[in-house]
N, C-alpha and C positions, 0 to 999 in steps of 0.2 A: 590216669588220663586216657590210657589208652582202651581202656573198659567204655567208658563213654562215650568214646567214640566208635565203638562197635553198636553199644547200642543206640544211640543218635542214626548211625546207619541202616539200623535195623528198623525202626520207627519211621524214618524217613522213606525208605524205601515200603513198609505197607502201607502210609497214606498214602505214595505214589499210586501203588497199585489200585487201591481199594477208590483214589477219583479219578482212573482211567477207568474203570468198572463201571462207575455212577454214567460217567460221561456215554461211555457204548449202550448206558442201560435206560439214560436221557435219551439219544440218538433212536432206540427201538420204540420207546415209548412214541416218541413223533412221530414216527413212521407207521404203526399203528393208529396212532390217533388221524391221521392224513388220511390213511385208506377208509379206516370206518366211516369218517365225514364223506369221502366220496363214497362209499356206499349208502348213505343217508340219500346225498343230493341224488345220485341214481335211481334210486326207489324212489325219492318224489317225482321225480318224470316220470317216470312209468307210472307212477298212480295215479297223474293226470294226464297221460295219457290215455288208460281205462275210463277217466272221465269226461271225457271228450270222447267217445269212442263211439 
């Protein structure tokens, strides 16, 4: 009994880790995806701004 619960523990604690991971690696992904779109929306003003110019 006591084997299984070493590895019950052991199991348990790497999918903790491994969807603390996912989740920091969610959290970068937005943060990324956020800045690129405002880099998008920022280049489209300037490039009509040059067209208005």
């Amino acid at each position: 009994m006591d084997e299984l619960q070493k590895e019950y523990t052991l199991l348990f604690n790497g999918i903790t880790d491994t969807i603390q991971s996912l989740e920091r690696t969610i959290q970068r992904l937005r943060a990324l995806q956020q800045k690129a779109e405002a880099m998008c929306v920022d280049g489209d003003d300037e490039d009509e701004d040059k067209m208005h110019a």
